[in-house]
C-alpha positions in Angstrom: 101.9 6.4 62.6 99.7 5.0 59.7 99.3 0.4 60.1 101.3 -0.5 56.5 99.2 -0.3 53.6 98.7 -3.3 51.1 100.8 -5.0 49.4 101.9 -3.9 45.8 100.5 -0.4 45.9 103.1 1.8 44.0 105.6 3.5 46.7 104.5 7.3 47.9 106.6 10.8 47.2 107.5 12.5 50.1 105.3 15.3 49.1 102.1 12.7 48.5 103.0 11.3 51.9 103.4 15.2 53.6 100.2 15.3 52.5 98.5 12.4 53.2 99.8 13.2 56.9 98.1 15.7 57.2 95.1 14.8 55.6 95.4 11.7 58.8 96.1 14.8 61.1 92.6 16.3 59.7 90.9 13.1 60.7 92.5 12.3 64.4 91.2 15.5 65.2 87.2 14.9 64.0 87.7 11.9 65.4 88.8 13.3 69.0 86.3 16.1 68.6 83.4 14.0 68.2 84.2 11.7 71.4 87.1 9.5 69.9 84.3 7.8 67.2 83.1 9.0 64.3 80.6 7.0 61.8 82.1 6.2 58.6 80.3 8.3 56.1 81.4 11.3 58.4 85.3 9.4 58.0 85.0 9.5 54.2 83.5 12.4 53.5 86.5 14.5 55.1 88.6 11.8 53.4 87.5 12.6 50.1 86.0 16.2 50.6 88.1 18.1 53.1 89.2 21.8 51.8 92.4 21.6 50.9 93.0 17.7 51.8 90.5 15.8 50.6 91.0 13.5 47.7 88.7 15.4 45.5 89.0 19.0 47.1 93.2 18.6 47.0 95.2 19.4 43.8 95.8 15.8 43.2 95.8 14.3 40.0 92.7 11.6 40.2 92.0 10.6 36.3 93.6 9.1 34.1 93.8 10.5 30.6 92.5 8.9 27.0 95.7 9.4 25.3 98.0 7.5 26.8 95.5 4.5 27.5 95.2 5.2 30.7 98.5 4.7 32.3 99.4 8.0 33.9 101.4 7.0 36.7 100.0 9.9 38.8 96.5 9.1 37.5 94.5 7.0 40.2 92.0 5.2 37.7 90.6 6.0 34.1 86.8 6.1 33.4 85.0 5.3 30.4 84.9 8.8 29.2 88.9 8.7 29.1 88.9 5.1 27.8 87.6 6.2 24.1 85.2 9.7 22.8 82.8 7.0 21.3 81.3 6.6 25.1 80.3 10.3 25.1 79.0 10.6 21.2 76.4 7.6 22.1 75.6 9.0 25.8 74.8 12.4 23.5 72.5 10.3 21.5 70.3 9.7 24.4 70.8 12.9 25.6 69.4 14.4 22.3 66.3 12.5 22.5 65.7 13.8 26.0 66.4 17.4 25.0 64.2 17.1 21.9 61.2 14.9 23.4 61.3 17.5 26.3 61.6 20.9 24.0 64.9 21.9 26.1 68.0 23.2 25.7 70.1 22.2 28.9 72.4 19.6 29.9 73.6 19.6 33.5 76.8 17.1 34.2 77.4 16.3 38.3 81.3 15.2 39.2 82.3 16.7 35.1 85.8 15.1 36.1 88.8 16.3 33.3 85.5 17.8 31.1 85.9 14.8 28.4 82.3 13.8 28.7 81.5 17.3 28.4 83.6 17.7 25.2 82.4 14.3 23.6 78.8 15.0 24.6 78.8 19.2 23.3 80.2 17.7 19.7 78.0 15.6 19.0 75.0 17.1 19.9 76.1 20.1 17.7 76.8 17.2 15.0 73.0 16.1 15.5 72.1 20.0 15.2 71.7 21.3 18.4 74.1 23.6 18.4 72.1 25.9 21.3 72.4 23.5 24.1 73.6 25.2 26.9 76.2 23.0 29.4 75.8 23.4 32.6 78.1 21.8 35.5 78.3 21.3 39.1 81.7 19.9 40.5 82.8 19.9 43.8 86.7 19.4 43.1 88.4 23.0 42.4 91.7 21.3 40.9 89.0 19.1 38.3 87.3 22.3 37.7 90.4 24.1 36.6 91.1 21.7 34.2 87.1 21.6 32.9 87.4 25.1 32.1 90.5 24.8 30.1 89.8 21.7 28.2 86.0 23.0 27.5 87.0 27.1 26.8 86.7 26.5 22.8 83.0 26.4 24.0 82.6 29.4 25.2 80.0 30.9 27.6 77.5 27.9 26.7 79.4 25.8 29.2 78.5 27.6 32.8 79.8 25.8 35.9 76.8 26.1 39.4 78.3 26.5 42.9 75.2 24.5 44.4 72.3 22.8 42.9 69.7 24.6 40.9 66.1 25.9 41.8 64.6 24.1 38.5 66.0 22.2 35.7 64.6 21.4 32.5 66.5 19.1 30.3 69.4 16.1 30.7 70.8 15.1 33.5 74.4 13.3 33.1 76.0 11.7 36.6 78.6 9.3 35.3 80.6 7.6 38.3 79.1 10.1 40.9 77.0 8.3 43.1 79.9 5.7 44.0 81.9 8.3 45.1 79.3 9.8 47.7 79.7 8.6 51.6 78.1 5.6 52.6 77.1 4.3 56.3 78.5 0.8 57.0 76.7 -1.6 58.8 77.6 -5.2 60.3 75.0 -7.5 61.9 76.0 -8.6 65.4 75.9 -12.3 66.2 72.7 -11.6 68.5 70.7 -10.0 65.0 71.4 -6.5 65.7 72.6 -3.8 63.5 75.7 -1.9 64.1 77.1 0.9 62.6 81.4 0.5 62.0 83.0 3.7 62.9 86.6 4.8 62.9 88.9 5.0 66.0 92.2 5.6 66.8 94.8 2.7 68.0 97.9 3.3 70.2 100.0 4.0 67.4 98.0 6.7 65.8 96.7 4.7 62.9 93.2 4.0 62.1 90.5 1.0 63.2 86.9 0.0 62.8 84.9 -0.1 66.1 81.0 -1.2 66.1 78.4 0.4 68.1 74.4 0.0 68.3 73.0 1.8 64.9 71.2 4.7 65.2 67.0 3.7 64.9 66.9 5.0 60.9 69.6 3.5 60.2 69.0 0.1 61.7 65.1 0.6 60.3 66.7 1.1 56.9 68.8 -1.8 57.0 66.5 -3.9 58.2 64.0 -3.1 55.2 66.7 -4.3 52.8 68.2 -7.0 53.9 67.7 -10.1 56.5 69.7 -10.5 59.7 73.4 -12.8 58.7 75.3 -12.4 61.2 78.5 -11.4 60.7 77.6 -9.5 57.3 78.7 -6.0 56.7 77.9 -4.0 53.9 77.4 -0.4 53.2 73.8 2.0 52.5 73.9 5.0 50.4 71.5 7.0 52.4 73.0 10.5 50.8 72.8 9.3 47.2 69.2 8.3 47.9 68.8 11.9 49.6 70.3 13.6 46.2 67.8 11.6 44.0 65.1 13.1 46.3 66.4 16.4 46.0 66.1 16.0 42.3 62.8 15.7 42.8 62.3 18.9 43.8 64.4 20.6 41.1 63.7 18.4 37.8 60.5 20.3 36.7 61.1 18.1 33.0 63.2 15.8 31.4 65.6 13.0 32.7 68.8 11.9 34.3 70.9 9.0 33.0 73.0 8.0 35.8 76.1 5.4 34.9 77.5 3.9 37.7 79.3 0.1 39.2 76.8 -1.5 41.0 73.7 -4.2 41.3 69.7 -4.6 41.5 68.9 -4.9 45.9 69.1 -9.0 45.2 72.5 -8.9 44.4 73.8 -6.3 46.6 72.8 -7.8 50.0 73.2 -11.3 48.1 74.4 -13.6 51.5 77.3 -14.1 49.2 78.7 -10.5 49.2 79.2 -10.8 53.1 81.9 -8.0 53.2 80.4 -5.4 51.0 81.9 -3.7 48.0 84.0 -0.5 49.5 87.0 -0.3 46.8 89.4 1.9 47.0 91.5 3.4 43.9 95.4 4.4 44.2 98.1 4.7 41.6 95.9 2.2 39.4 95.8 -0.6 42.3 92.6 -1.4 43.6 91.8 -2.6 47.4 90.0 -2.4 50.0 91.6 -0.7 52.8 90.3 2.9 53.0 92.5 3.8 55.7 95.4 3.5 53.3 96.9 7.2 51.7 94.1 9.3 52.9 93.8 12.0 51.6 95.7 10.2 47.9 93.0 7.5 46.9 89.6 7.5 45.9 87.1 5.2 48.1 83.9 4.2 46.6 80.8 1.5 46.9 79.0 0.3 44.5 75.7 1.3 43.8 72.0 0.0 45.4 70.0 0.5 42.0 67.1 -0.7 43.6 67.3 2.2 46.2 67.6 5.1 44.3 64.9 3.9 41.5 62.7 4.0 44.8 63.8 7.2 45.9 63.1 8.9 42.3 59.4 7.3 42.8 59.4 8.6 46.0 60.1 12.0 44.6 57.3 12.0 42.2 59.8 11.4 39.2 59.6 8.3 36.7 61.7 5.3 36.3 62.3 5.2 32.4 64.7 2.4 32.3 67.7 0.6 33.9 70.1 -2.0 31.9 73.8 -3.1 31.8 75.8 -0.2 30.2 77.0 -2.4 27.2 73.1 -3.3 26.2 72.6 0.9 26.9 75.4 2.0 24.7 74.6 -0.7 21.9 70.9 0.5 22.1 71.7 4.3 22.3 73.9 3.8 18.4 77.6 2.6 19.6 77.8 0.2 16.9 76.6 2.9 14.4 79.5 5.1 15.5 82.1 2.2 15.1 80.5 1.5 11.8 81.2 5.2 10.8 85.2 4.6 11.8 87.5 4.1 8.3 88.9 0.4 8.9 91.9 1.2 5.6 94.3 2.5 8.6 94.3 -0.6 10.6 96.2 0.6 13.3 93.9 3.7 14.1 91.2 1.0 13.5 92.2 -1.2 16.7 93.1 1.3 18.5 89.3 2.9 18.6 87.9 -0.8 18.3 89.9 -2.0 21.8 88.6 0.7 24.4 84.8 0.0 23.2 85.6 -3.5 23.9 86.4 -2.9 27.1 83.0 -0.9 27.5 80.8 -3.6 26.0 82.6 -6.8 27.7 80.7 -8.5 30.6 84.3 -9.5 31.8 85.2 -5.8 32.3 82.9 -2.6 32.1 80.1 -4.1 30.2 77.8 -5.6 32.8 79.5 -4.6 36.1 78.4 -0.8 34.8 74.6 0.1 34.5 71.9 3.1 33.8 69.6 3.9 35.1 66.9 6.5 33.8 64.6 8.6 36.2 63.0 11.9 35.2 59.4 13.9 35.0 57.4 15.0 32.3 59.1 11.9 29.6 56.0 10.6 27.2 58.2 8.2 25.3 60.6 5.4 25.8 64.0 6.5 25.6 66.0 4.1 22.8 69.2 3.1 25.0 66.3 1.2 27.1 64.5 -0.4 23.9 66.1 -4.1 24.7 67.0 -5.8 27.0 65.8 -3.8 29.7 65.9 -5.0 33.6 63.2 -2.5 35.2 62.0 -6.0 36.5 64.9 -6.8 38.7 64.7 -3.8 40.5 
């Protein structure tokens, strides 16, 4: 028996709610087999990543698409790459300087989603006259795969999908939204300054519920690197998306990754203000917070610690090239260049390609919530979506 969800979440099909049974089935039983408690990055990475069940390894529908604004009922939430192709044309610009200041001919997308930044991103780069990039993805969801290769097949073999990360790379990187989506450990001081790690039980009625225990000695010595003690305070630590920029590390031989993601410099993250962290959870187009809600049907996410994984690329050996708000990136990178290429004499076409960007750019939406951030090896000169208004110094 699951503890009701949220109000005003849009009402389940009894094939959605088959499955999200027995996605909670799945869950009881790593719960029960790892002593009734299991830590919560374990809890959402069967939640999001189980074969056959989780979120992104289930035939679920999760994105939203571009042409009708958005508003797929089945879709879960829409992405800037969906919102408008302009996103993609100006994240190709940047990528074009990488592949040209670096000699390379690769582009390598994590988490490629329906395959519209891949589409957006291959055009315009031909457009700019590299028509001989190869695209290269790695993406963990079959069903999003599926529909990759079919949207991306006018391609041909220059898009090539990896089953696991590669030995070297040489080129672009692209990770838009994928470092939200990767398990995080939650934490919660304890009124005598200690740090706990929440982990999922299971009530009497079968449903789900947080229980604290003592954190492990890394993670507590993590936590208590970032962050004073505040009692009472929980918030989350992205300790595998700091692992997978240290892998990168050890792969990237030259060039750089632009990773776009929701999220904040260290200062704001752990801000005393943001006492109960920033998990979110994404279902029919509602947002909340309650990940124990439709497993198995929504998306759960944190936002990002930039300041962690700009230390983790140093770390690795690799440069930190720049980190900004993503409407100063895409305004810098030639998104107002694009718009001023559109034909304004159809007015109607006009707004409707205007109204998405705004959306992008606005600080009241995706404009300064969303940020870059630029690591990489082997870069010699400034990359152009950093050129103002760059924030390396909040970091």
């Amino acid at each position: 028996m699951q503890r009701p969800a949220p109000a005003n979440l849009p009402p389940l099909s009894p094939a959605a709610r088959e499955h999200s049974d027995a996605t909670a089935a799945h869950l009881r039983a790593a719960i029960a087999s790892n002593g009734g408690w299991l830590p919560f990055d374990h809890w959402m990475a069967e939640a999001l990543y189980a074969p056959g069940l989780g979120y992104y390894a289930a035939g679920n529908v999760k994105l939203a698409d571009a042409d009708d604004g958005g508003k797929t009922p089945a879709g879960d939430f829409v992405t800037a790459p969906q919102l408008t192709p302009l996103f993609a044309r100006t994240l190709a610009r940047q990528a074009a300087e990488v592949l040209r200041q670096t000699g390379t001919h690769d582009v390598l997308e994590f988490g490629a989603g329906t395959g519209a930044l891949a589409e957006g991103v291959l055009h315009e780069l031909y457009a700019l006259g590299l028509a001989d990039t190869r695209y290269w993805i790695l993406e963990v969801s079959a069903d999003l795969r599926a529909r990759q290769a079919e949207r991306l097949a006018p391609f041909g073999d220059r898009v090539q999908w990896l089953d696991a990360l590669p030995n070297t790379f040489s080129g672009c990187v692209l990770a838009n939204e994928v470092l939200d989506a990767m398990p995080v450990s939650l934490f919660a001081w304890s009124e005598a300054g200690q740090v706990q790690e929440r982990g999922v039980t299971v009530d009497a009625n079968g449903g789900f519920t947080w229980e604290d225990r003592p954190a492990p000695a890394a993670l507590a010595t993590a936590v208590a690197a970032r962050m004073p003690a505040l009692p009472g305070y929980v918030s989350e630590i992205n300790l595998q998306g700091e692992a997978w920029i240290a892998a990168m590390g050890s792969w990237l031989e030259r060039g750089a990754a632009l990773l776009v993601d929701y999220g904040f410099p260290r200062s704001e993250y752990y801000h005393p203000q943001r006492a109960g962290g920033t998990l979110m959870c994404h279902l029919r187009h509602h947002a909340h917070g309650d990940p124990f809600t439709a497993p198995g049907l929504q998306d759960i996410t944190a936002h990002v610690d930039f300041t962690a994984m700009a230390e983790a690329a140093l770390e690795a050996g690799m440069q930190v090239l720049g980190y900004t708000s993503q409407a100063r990136f895409l305004m810098n990178a030639g998104l107002m260049d694009l718009l001023a290429g559109l034909d304004p004499s159809d007015a109607q076409a006009y707004a409707q390609a205007v109204a998405p960007v705004q959306k992008l750019l606005s600080e009241a939406e995706m404009g300064e919530l969303f940020k870059v951030l630029a690591i990489g090896r082997g870069m010699t000169a400034p990359l152009s979506g950093f050129s103002r208004g760059d924030r390396l110094g909040k970091l």
